[in-house]
N, CA, C and O atoms as a GROMACS GRO file, in nm:
protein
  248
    1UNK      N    1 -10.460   1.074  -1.494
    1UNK     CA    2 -10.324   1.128  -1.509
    1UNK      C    3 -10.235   1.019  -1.570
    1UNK      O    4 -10.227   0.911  -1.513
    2UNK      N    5 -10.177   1.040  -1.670
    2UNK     CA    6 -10.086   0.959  -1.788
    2UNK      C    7  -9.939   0.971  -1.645
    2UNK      O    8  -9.908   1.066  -1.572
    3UNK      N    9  -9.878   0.821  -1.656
    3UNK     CA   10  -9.750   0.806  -1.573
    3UNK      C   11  -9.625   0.862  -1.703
    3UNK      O   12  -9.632   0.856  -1.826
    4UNK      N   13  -9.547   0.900  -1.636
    4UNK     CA   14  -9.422   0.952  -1.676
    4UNK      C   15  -9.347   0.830  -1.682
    4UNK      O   16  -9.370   0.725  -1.623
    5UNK      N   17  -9.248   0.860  -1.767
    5UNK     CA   18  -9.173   0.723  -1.840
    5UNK      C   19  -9.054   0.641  -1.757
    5UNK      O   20  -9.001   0.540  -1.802
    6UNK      N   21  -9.028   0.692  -1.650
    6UNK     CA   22  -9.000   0.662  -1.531
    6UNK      C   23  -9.087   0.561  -1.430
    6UNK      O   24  -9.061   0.459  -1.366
    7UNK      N   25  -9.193   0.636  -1.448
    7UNK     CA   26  -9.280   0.522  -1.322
    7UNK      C   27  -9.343   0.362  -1.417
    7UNK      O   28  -9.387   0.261  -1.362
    8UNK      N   29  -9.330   0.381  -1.553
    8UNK     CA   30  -9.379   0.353  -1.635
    8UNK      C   31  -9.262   0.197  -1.654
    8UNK      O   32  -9.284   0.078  -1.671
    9UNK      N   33  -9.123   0.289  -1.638
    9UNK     CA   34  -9.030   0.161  -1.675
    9UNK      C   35  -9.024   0.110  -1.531
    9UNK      O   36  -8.995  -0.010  -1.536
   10UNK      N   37  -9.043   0.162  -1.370
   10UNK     CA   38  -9.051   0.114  -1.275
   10UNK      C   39  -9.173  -0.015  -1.276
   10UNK      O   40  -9.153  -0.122  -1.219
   11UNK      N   41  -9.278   0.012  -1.338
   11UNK     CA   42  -9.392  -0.068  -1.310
   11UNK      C   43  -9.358  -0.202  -1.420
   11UNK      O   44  -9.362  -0.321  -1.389
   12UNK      N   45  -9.333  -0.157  -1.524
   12UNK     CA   46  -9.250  -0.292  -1.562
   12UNK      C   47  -9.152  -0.379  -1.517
   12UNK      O   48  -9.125  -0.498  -1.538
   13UNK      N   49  -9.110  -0.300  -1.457
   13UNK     CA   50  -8.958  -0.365  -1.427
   13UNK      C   51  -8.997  -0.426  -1.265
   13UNK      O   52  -8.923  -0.510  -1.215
   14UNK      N   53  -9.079  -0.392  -1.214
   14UNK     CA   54  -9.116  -0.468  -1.100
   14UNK      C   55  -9.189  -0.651  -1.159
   14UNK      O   56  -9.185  -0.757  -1.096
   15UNK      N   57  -9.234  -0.631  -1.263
   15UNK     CA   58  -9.318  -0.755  -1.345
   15UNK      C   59  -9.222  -0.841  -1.349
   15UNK      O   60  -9.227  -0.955  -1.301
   16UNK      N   61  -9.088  -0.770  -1.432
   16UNK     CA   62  -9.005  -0.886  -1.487
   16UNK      C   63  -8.936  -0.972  -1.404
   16UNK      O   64  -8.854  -0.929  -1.322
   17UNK      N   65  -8.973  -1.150  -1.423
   17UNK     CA   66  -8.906  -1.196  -1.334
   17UNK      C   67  -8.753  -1.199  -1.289
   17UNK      O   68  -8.675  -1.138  -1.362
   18UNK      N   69  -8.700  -1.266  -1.170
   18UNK     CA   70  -8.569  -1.187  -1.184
   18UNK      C   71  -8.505  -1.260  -1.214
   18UNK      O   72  -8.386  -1.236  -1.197
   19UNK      N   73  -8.540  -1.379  -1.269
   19UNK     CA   74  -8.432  -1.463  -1.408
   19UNK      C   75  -8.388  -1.451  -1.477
   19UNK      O   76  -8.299  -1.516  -1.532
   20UNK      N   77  -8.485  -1.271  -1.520
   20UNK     CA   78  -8.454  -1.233  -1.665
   20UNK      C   79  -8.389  -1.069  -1.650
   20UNK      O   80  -8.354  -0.992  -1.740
   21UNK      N   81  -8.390  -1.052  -1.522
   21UNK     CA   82  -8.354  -0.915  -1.514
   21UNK      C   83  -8.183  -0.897  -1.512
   21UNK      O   84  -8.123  -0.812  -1.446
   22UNK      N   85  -8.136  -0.977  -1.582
   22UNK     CA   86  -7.974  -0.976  -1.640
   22UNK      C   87  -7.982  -0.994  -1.746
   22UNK      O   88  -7.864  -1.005  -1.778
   23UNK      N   89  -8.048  -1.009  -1.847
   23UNK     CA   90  -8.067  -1.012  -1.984
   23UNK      C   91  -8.091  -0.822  -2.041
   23UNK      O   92  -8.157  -0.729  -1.994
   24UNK      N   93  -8.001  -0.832  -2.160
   24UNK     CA   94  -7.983  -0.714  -2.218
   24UNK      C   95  -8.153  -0.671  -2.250
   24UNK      O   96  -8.240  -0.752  -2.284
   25UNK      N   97  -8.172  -0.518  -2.229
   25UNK     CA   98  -8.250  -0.468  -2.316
   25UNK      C   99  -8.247  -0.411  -2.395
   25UNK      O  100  -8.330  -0.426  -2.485
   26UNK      N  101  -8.125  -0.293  -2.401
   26UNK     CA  102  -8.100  -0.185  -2.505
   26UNK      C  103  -7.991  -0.160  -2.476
   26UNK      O  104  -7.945  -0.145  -2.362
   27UNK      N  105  -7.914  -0.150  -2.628
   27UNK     CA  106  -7.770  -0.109  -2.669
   27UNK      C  107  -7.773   0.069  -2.637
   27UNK      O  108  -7.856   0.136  -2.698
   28UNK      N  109  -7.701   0.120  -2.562
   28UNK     CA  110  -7.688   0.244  -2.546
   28UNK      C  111  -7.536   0.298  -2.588
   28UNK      O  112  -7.441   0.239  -2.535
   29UNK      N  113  -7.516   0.378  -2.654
   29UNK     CA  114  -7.367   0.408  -2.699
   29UNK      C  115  -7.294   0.278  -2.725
   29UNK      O  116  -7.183   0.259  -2.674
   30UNK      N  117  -7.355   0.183  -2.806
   30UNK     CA  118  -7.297   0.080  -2.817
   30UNK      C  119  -7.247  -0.026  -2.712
   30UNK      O  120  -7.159  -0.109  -2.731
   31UNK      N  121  -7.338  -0.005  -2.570
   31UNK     CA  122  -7.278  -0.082  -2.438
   31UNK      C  123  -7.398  -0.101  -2.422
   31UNK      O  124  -7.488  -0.017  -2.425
   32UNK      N  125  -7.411  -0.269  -2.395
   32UNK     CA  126  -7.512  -0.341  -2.386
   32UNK      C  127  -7.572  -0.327  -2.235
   32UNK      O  128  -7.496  -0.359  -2.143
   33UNK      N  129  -7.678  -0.291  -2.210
   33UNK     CA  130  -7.719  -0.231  -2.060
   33UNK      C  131  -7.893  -0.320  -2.052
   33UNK      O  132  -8.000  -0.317  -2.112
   34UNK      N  133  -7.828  -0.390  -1.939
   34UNK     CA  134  -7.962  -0.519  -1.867
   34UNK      C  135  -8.054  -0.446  -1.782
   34UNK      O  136  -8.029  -0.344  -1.717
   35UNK      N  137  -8.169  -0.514  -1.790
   35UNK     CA  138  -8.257  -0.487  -1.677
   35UNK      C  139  -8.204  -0.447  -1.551
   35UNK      O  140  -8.253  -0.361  -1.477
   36UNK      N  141  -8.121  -0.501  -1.536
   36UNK     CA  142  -8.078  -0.439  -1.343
   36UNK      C  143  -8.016  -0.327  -1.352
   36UNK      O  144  -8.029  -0.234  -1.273
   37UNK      N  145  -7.927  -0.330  -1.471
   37UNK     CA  146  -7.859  -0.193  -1.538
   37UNK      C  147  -7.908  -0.080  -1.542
   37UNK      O  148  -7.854   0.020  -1.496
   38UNK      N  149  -8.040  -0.085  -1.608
   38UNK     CA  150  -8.115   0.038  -1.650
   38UNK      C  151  -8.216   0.034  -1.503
   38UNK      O  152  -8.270   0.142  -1.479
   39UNK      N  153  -8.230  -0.016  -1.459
   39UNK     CA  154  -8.310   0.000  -1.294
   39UNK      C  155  -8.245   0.061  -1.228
   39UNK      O  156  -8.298   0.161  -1.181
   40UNK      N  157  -8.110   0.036  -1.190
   40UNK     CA  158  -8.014   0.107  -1.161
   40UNK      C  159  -7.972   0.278  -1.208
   40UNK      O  160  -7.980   0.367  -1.123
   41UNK      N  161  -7.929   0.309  -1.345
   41UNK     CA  162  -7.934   0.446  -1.425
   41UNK      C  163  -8.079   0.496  -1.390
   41UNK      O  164  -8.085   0.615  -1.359
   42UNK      N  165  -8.194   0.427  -1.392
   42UNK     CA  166  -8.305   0.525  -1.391
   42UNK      C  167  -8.317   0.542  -1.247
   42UNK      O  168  -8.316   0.660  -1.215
   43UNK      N  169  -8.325   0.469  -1.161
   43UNK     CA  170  -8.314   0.527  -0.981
   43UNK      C  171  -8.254   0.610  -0.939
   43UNK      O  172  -8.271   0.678  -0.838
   44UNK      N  173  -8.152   0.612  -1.039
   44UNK     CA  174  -8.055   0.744  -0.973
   44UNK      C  175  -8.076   0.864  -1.080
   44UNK      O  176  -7.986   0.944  -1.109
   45UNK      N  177  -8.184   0.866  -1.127
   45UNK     CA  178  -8.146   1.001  -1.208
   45UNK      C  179  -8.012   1.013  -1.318
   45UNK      O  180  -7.989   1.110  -1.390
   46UNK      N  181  -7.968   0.945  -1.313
   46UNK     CA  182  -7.853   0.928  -1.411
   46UNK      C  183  -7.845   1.062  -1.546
   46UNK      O  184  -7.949   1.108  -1.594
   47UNK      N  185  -7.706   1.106  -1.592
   47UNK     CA  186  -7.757   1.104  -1.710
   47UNK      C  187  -7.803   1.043  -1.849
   47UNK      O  188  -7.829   1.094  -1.958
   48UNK      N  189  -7.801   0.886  -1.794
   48UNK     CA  190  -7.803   0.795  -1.948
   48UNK      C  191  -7.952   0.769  -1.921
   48UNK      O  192  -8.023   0.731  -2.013
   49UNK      N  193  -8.002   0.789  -1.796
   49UNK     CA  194  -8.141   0.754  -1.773
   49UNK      C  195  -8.254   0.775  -1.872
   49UNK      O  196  -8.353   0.706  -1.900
   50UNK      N  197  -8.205   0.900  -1.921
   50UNK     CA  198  -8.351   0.940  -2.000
   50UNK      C  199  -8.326   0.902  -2.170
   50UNK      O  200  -8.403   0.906  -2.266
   51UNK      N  201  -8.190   0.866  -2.157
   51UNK     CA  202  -8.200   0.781  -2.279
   51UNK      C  203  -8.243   0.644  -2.354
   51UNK      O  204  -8.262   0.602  -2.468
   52UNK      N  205  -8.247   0.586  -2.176
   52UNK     CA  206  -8.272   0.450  -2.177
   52UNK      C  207  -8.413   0.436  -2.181
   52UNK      O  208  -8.468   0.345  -2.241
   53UNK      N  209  -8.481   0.540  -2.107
   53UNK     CA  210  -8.626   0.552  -2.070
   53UNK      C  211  -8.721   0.592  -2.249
   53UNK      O  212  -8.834   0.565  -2.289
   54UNK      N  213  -8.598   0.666  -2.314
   54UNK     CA  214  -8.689   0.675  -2.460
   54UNK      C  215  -8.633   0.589  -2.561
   54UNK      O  216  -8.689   0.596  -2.670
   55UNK      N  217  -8.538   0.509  -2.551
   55UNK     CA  218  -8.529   0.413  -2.641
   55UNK      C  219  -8.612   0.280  -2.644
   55UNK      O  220  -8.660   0.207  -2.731
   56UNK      N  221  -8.604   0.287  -2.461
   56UNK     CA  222  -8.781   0.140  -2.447
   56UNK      C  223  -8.840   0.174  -2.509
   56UNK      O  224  -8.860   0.112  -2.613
   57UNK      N  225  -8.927   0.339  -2.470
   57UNK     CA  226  -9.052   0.356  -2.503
   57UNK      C  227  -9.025   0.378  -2.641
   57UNK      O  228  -9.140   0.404  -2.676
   58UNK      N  229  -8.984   0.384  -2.706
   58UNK     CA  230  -8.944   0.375  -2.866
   58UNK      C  231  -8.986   0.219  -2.934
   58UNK      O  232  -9.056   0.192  -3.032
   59UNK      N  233  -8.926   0.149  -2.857
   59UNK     CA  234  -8.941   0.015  -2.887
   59UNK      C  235  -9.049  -0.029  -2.831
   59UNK      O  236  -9.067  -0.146  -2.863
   60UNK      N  237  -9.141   0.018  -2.753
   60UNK     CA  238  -9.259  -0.049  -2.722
   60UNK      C  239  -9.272  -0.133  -2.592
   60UNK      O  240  -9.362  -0.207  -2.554
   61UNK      N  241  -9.112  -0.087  -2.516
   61UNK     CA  242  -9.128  -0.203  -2.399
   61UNK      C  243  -9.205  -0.107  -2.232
   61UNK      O  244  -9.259  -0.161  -2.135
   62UNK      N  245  -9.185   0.015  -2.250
   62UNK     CA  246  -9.242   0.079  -2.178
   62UNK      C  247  -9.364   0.201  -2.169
   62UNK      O  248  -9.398   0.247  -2.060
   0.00000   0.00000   0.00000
């Protein structure tokens, strides 16, 4: 069973150390949104969540 892009940016985002989990990943509507940022929007279901979740996987980070 293929993970959904959710558990997908969870399992990364558990990796990244947390030195780096304040460092930007992706510009969303032009507002720069960090690792703790987008951990945050995607835990809650957000609606920016699933934007954030296909612009990684766009870019290759998830």
């Amino acid at each position: 069973m293929s993970m959904g892009l959710k558990e997908r940016f969870l399992k990364v985002y558990a990796d990244v150390p947390l030195s780096l989990r304040s460092e930007i990943i992706v510009v969303l509507d032009g507002e720069p949104v960090s690792w703790n940022a987008a951990f945050l929007e995607v835990s809650s279901d957000s609606k920016n969540s699933e934007k954030i979740l296909k612009k990684l996987e766009e870019m290759a980070i998830i």
